[in-house]
N, CA, C and O atoms as CSV, one atom per row, in Angstrom:
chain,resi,resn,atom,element,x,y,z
A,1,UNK,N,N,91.055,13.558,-23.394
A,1,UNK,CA,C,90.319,13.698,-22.147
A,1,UNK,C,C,90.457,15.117,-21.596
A,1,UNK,O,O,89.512,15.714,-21.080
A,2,UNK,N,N,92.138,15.813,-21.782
A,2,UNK,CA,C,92.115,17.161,-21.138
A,2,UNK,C,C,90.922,18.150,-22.256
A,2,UNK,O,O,90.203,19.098,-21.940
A,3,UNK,N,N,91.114,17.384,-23.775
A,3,UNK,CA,C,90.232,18.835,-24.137
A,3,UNK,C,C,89.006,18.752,-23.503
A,3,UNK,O,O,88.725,19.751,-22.841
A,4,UNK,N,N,87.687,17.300,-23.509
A,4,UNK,CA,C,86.918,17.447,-22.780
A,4,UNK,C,C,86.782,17.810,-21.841
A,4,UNK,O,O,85.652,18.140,-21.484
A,5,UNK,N,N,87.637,17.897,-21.178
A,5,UNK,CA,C,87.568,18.832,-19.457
A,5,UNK,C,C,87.576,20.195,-19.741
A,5,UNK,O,O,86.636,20.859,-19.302
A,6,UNK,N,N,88.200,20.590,-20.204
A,6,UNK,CA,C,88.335,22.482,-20.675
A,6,UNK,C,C,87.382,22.387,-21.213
A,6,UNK,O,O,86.595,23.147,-20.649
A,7,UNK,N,N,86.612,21.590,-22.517
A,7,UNK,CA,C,85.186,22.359,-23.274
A,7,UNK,C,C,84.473,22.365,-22.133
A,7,UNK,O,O,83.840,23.383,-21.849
A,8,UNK,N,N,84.445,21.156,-21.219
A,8,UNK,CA,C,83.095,21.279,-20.092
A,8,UNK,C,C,83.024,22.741,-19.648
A,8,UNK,O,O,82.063,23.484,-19.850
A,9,UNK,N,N,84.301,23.105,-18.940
A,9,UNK,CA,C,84.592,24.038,-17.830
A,9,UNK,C,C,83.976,25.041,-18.858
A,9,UNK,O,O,82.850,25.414,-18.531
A,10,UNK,N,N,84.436,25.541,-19.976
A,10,UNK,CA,C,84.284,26.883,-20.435
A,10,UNK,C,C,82.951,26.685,-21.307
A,10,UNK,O,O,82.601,27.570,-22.088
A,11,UNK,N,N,82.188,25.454,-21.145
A,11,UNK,CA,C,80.310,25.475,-21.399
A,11,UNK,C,C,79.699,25.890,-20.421
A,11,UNK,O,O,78.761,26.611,-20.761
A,12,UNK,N,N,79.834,25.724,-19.005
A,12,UNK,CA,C,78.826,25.675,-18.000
A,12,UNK,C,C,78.678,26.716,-17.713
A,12,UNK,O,O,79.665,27.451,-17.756
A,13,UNK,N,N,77.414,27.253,-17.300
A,13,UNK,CA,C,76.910,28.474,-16.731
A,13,UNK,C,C,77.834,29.085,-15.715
A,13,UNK,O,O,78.491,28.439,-14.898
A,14,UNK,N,N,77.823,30.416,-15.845
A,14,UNK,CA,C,78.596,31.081,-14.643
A,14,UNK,C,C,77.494,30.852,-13.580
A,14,UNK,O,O,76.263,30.829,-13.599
A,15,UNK,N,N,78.701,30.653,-12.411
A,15,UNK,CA,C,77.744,30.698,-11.149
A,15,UNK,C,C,77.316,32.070,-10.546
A,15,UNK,O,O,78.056,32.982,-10.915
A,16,UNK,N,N,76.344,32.430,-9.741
A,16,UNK,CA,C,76.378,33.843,-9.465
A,16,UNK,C,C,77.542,34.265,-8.196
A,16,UNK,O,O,77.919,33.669,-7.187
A,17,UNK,N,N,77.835,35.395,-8.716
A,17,UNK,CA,C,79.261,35.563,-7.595
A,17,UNK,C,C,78.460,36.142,-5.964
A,17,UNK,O,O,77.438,36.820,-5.862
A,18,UNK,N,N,79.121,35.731,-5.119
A,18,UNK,CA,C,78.324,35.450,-3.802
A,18,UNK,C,C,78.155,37.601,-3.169
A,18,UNK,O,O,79.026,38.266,-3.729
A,19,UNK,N,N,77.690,38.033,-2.690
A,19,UNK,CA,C,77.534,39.451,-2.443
A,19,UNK,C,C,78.776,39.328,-1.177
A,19,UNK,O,O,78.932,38.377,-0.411
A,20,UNK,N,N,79.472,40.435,-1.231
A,20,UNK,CA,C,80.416,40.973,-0.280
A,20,UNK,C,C,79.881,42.446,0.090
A,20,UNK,O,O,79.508,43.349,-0.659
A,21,UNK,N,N,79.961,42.396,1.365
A,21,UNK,CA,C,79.947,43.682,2.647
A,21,UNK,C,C,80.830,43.791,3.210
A,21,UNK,O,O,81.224,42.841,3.886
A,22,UNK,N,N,81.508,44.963,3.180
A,22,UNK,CA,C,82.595,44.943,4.349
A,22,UNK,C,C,81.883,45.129,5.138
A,22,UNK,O,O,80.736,45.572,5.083
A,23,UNK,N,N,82.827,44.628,6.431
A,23,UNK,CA,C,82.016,45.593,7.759
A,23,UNK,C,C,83.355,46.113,8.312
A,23,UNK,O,O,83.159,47.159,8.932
A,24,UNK,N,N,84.557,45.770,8.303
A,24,UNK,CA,C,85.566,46.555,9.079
A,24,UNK,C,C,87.052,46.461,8.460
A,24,UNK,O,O,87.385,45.452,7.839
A,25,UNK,N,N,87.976,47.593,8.656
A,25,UNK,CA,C,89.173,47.256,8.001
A,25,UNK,C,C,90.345,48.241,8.780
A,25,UNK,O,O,90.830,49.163,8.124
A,26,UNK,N,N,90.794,48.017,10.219
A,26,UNK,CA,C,91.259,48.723,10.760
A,26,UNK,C,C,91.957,47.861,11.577
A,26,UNK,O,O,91.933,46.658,11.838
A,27,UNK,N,N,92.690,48.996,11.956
A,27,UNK,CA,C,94.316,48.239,12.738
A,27,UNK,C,C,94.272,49.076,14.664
A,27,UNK,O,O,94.985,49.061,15.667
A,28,UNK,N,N,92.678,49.823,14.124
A,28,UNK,CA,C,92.499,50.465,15.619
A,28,UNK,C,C,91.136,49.721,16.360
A,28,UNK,O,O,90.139,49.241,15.821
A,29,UNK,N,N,91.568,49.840,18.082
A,29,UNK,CA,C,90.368,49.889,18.860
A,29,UNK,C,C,89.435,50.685,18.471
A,29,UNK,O,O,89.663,51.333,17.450
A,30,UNK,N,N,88.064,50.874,19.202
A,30,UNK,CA,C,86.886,51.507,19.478
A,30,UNK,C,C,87.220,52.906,20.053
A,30,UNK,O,O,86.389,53.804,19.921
A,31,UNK,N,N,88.618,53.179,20.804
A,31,UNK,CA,C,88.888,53.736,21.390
A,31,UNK,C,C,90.042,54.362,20.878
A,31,UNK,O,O,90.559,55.199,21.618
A,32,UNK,N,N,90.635,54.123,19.637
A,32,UNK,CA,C,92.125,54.591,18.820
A,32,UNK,C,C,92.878,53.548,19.749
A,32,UNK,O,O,93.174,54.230,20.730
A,33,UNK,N,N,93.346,52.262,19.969
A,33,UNK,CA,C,94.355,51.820,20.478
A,33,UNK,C,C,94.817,50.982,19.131
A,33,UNK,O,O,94.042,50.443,18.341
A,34,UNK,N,N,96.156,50.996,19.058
A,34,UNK,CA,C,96.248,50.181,17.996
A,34,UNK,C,C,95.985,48.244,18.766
A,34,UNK,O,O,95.924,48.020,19.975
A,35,UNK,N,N,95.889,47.253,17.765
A,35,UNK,CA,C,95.380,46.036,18.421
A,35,UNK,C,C,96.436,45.230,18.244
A,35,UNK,O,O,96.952,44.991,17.152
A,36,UNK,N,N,96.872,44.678,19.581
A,36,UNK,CA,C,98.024,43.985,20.000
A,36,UNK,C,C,97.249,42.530,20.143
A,36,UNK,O,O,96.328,42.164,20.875
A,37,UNK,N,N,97.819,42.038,19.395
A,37,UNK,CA,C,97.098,40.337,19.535
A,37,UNK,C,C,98.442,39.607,19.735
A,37,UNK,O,O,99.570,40.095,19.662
A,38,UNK,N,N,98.103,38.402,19.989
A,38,UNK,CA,C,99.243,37.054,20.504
A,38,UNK,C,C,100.128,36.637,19.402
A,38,UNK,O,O,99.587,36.490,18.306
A,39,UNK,N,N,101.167,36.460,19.482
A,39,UNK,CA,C,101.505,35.046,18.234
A,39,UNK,C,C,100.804,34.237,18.296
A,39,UNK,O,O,100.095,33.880,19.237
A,40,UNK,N,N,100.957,33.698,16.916
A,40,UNK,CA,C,99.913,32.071,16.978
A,40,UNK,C,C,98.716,31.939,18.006
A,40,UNK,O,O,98.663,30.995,18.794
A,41,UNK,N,N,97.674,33.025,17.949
A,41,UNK,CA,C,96.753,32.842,18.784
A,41,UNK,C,C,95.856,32.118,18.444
A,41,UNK,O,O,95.603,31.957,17.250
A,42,UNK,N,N,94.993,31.362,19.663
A,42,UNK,CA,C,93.652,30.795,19.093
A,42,UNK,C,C,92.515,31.450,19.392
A,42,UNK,O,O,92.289,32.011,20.464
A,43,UNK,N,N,91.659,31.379,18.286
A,43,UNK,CA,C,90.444,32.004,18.283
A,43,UNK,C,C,89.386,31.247,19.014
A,43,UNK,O,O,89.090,30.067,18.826
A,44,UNK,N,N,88.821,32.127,19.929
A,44,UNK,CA,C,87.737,31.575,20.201
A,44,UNK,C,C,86.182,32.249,20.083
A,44,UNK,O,O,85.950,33.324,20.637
A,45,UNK,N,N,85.339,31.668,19.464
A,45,UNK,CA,C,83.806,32.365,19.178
A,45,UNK,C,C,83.029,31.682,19.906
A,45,UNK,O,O,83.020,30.463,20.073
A,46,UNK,N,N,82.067,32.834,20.546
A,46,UNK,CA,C,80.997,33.079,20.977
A,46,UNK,C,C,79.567,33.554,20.323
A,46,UNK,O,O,79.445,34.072,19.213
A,47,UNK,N,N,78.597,33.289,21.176
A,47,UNK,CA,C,77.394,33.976,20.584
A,47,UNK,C,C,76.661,33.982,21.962
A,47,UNK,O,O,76.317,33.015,22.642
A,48,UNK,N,N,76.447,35.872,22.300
A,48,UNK,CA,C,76.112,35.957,23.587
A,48,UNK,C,C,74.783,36.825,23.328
A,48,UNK,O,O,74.683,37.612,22.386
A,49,UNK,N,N,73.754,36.582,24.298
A,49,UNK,CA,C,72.481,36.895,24.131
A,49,UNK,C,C,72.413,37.829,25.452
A,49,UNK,O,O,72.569,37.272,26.539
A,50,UNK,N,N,72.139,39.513,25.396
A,50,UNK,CA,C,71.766,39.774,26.687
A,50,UNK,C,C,70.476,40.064,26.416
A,50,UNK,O,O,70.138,40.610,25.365
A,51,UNK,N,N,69.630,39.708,27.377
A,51,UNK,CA,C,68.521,39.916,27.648
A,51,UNK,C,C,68.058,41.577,28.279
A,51,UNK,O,O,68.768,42.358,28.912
A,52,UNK,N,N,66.849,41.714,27.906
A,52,UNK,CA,C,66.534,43.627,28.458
A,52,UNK,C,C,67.387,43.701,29.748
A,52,UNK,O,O,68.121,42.721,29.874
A,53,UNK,N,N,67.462,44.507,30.614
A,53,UNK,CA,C,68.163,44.952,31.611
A,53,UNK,C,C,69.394,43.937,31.723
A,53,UNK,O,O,69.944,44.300,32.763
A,54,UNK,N,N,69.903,43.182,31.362
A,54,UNK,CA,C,71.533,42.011,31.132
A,54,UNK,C,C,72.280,42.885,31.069
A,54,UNK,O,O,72.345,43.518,30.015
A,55,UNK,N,N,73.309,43.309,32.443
A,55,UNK,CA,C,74.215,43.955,32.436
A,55,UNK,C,C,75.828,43.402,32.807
A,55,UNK,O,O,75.988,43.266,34.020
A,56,UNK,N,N,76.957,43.087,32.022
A,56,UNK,CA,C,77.845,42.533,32.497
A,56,UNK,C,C,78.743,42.999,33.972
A,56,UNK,O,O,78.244,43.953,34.568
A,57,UNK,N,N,79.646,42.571,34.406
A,57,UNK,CA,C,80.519,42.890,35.382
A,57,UNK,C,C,81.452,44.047,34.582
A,57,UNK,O,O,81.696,44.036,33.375
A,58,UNK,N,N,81.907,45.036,35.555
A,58,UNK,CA,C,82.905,45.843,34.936
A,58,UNK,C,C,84.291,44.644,34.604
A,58,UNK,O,O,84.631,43.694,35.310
A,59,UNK,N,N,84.873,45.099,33.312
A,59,UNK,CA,C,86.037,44.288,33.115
A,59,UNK,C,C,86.833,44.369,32.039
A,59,UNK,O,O,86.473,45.216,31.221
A,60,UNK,N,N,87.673,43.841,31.809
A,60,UNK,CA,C,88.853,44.417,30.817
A,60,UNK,C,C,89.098,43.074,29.348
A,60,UNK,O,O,88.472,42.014,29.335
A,61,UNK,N,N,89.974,43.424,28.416
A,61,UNK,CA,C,89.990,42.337,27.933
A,61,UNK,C,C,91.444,42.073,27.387
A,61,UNK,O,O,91.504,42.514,26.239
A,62,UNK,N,N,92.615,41.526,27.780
A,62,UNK,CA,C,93.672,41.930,27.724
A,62,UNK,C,C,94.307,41.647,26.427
A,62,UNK,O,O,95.466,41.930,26.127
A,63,UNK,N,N,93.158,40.875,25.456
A,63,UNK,CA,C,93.815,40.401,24.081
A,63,UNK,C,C,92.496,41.163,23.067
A,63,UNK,O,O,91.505,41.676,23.585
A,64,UNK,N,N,92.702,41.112,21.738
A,64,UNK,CA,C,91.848,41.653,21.128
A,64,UNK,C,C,90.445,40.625,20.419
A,64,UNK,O,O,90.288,39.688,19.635
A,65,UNK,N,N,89.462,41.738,21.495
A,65,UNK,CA,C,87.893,40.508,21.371
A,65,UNK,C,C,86.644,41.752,20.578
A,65,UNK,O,O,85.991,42.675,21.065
A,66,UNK,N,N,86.760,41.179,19.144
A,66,UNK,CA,C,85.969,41.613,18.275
A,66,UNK,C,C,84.493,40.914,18.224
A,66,UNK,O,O,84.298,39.743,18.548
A,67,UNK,N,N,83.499,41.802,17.773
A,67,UNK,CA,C,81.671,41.682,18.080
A,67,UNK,C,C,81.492,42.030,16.908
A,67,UNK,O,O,82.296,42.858,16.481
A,68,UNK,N,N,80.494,41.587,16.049
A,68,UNK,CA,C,79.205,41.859,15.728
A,68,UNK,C,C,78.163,41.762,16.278
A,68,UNK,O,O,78.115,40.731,16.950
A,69,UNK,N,N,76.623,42.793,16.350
A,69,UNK,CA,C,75.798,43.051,16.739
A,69,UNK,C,C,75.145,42.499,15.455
A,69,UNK,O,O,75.316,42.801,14.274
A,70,UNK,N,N,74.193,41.429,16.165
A,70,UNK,CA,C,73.210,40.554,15.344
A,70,UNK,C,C,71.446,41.053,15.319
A,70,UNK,O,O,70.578,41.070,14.446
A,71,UNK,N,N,71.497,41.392,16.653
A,71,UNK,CA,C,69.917,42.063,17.014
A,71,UNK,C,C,70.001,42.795,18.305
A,71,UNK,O,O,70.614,42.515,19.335
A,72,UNK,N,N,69.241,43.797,18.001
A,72,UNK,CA,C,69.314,44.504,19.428
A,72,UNK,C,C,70.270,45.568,19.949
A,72,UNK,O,O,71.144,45.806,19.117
A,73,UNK,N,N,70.350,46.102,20.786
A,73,UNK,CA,C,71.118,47.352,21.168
A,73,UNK,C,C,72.207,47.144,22.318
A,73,UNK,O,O,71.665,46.836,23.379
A,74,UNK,N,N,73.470,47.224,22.384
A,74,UNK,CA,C,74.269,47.181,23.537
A,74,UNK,C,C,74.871,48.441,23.716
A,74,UNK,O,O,75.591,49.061,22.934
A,75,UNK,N,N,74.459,48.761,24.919
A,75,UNK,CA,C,75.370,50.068,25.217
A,75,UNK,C,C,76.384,49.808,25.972
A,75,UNK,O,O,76.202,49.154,26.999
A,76,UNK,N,N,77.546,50.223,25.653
A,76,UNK,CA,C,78.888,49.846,25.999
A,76,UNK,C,C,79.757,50.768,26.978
A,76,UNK,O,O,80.602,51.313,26.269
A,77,UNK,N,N,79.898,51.150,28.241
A,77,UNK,CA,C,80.154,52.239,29.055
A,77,UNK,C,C,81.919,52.259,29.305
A,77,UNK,O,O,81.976,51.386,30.171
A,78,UNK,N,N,82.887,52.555,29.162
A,78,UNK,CA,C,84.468,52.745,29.301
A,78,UNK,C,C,84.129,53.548,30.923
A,78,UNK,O,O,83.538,54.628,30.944
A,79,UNK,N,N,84.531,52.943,32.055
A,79,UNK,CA,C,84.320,53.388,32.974
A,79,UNK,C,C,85.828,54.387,33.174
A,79,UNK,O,O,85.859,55.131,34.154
A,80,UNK,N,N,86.603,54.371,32.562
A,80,UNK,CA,C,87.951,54.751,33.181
A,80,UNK,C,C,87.474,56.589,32.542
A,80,UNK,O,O,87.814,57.633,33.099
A,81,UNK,N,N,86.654,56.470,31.304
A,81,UNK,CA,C,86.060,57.804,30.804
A,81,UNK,C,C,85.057,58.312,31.448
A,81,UNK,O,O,85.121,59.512,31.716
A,82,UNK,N,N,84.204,57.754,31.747
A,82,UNK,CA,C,82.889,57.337,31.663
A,82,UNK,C,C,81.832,57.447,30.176
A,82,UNK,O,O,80.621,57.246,30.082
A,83,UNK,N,N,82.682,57.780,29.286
A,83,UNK,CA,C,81.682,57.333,28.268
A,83,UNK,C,C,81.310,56.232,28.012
A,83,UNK,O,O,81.805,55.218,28.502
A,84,UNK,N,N,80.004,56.265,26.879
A,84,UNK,CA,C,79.430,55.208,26.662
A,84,UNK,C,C,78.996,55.190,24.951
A,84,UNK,O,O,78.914,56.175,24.217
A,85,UNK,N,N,78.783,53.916,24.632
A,85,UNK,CA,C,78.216,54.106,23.243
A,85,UNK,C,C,77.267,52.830,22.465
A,85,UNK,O,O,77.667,51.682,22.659
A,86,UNK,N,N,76.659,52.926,22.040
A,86,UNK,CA,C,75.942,52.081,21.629
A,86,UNK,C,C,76.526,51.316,20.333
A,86,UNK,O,O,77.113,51.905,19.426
A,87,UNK,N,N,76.264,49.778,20.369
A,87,UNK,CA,C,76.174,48.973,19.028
A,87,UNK,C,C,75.042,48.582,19.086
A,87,UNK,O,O,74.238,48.269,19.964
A,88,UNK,N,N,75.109,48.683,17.276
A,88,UNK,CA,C,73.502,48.681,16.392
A,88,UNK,C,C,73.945,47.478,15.463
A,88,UNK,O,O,75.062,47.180,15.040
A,89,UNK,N,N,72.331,46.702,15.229
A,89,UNK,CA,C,72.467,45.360,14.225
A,89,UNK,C,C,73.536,45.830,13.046
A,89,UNK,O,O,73.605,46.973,12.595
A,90,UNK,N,N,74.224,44.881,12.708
A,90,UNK,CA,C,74.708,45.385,11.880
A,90,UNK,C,C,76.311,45.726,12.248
A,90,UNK,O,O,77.208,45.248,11.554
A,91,UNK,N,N,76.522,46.366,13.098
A,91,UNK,CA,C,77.749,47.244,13.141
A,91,UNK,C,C,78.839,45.907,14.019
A,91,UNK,O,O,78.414,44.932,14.639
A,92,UNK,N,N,80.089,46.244,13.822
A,92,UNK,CA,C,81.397,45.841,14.271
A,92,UNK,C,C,81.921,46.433,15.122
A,92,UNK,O,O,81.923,47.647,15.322
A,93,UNK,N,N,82.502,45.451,15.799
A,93,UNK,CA,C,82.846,46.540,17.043
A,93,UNK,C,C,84.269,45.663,17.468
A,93,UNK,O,O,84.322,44.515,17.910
A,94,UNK,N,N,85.472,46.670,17.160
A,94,UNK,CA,C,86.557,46.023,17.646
A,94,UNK,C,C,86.636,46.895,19.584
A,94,UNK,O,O,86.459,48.006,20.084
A,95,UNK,N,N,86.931,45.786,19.938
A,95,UNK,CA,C,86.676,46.475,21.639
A,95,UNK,C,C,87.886,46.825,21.985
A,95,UNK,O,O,89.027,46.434,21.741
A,96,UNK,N,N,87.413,47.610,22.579
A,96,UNK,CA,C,88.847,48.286,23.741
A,96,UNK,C,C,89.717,47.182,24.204
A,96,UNK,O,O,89.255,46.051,24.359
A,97,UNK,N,N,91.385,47.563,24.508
A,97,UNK,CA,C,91.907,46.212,25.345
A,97,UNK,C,C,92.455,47.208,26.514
A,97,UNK,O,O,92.615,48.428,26.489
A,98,UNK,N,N,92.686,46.251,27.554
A,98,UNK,CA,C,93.284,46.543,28.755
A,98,UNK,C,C,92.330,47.935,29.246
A,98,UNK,O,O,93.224,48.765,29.407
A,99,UNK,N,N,91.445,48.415,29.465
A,99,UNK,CA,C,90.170,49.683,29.590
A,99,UNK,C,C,89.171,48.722,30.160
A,99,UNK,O,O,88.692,47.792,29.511
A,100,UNK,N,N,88.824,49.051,31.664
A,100,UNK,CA,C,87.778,48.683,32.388
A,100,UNK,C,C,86.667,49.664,31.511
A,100,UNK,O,O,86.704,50.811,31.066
A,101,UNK,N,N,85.537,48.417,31.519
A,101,UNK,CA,C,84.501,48.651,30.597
A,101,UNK,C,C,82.946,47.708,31.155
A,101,UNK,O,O,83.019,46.500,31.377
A,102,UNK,N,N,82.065,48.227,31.263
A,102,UNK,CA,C,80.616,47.220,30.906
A,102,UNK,C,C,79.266,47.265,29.846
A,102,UNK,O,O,78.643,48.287,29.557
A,103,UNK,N,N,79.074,46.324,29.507
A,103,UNK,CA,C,78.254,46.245,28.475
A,103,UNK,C,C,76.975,46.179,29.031
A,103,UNK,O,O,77.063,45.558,30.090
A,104,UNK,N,N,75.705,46.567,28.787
A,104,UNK,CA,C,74.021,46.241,28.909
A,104,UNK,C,C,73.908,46.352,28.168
A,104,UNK,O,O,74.713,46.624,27.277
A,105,UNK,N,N,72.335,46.126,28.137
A,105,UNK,CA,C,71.344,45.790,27.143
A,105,UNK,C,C,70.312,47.139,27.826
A,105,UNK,O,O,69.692,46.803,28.834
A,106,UNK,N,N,70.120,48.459,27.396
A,106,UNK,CA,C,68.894,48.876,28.140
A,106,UNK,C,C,67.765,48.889,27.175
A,106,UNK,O,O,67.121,49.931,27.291
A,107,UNK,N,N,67.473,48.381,26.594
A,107,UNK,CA,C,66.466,47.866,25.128
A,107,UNK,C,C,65.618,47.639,26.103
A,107,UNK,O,O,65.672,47.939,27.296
A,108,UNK,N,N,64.467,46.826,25.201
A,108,UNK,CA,C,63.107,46.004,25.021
A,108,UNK,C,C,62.956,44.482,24.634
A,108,UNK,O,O,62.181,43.580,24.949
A,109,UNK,N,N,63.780,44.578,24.014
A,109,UNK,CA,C,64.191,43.355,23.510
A,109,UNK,C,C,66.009,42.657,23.239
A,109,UNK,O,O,66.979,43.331,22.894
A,110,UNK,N,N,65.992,41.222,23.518
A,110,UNK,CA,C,67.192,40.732,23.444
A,110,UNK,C,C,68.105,41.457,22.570
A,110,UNK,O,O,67.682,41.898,21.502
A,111,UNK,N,N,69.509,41.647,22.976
A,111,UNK,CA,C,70.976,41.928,21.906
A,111,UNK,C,C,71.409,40.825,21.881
A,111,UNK,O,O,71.484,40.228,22.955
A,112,UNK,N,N,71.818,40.209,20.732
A,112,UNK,CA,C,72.856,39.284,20.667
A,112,UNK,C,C,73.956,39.419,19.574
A,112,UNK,O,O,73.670,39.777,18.431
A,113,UNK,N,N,75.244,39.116,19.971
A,113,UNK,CA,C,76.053,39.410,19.523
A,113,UNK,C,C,77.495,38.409,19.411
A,113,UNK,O,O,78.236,38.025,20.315
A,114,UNK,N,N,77.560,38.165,17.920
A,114,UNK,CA,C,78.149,37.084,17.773
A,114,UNK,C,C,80.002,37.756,18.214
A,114,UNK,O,O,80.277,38.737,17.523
A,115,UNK,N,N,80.928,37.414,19.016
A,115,UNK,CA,C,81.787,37.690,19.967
A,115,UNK,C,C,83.240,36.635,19.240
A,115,UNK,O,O,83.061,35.424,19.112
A,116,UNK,N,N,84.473,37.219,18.864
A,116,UNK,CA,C,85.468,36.333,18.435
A,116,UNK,C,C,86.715,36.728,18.965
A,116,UNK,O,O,86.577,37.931,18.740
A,117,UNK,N,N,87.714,36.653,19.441
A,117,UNK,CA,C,88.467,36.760,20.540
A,117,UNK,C,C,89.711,35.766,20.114
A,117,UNK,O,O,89.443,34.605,19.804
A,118,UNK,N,N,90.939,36.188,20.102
A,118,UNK,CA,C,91.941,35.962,20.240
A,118,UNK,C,C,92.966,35.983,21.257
A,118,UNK,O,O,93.526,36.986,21.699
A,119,UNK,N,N,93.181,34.635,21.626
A,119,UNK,CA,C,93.519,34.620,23.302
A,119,UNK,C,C,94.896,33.636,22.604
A,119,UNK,O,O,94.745,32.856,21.664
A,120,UNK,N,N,96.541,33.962,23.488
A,120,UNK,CA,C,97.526,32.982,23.544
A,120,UNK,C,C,96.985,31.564,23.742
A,120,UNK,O,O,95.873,31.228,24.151
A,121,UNK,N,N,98.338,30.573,23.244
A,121,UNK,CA,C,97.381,28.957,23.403
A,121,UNK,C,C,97.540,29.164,24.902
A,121,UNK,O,O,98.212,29.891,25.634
A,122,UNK,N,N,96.597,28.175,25.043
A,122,UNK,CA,C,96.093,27.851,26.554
A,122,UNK,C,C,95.396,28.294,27.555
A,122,UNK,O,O,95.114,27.867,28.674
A,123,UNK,N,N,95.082,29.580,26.723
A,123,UNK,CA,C,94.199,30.932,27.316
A,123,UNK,C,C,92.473,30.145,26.729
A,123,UNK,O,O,92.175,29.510,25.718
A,124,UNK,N,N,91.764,30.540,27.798
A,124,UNK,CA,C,89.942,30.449,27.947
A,124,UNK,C,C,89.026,31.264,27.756
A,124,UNK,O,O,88.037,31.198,27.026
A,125,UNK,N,N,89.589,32.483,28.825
A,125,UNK,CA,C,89.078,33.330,28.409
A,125,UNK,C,C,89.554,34.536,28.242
A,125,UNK,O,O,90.673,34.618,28.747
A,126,UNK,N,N,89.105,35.766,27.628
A,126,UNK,CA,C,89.415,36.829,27.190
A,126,UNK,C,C,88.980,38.127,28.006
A,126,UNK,O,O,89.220,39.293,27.693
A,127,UNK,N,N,88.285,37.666,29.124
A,127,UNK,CA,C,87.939,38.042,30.192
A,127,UNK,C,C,88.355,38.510,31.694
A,127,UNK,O,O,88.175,37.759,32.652
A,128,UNK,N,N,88.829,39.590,31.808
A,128,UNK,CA,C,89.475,40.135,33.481
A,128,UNK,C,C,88.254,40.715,34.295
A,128,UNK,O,O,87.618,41.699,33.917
A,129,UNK,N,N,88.009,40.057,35.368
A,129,UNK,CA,C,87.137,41.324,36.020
A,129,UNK,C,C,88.305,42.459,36.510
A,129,UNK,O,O,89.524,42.622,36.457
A,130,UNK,N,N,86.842,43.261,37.127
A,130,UNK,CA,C,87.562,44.469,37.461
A,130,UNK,C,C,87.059,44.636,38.501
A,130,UNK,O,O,85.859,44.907,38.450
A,131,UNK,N,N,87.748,44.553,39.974
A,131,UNK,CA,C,87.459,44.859,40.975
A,131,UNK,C,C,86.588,46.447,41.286
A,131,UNK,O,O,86.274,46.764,42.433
């Protein structure tokens, strides 16, 4: 019975091997911070849609909350700099932590951006405003 199992395995067609992209491989913020995450944190994902002019509250994020940009343009402003910078479809974006910051949309059309976040247990959100 084991040889029939091995002839099967080493008859059957190779499957095609699935395509790999990186998109990121770093131990830094957006900003050079290195990224301080929780023990045993839980992840939590999002998928946030801003609409043309959708501008968030200034605010901070005190654990490390990583984006991909799915469609659309977010410009991302570090108020404590005042710079700003844009994410494009496609791109990764590990975010700043503890750096008052706001995100828009000044496009034409919707950004959405799939959002994953590592918060201590019992933590909701990943979210501080900023007075």
């Amino acid at each position: 019975m084991r040889y029939a199992a091995l002839l099967l395995l080493f008859t059957m067609p190779a499957l095609a091997a699935p395509s790999v992209v990186p998109l990121a491989n770093t131990d830094k913020t957006v900003i050079g911070q290195t990224i301080t995450a929780p023990d045993h944190p839980t992840v939590i994902s999002t998928l946030i849609t801003f609409q043309p002019g959708d501008k968030t509250a200034v605010h901070k994020h005190p654990w490390p909350h990583y984006g991909y940009m799915l469609e659309g343009v977010l410009t991302v402003t570090n108020t404590e700099t005042g710079k700003s910078f844009d994410v494009k479809p496609g791109e990764f974006l590990v975010e700043m932590q503890n750096t008052a910051h706001f995100g828009e949309n000044r496009g034409t059309v919707p950004a959405k951006m799939l959002i994953v976040d590592t918060v201590p247990a019992g933590v909701t959100s990943n979210s501080v405003a900023v007075p």
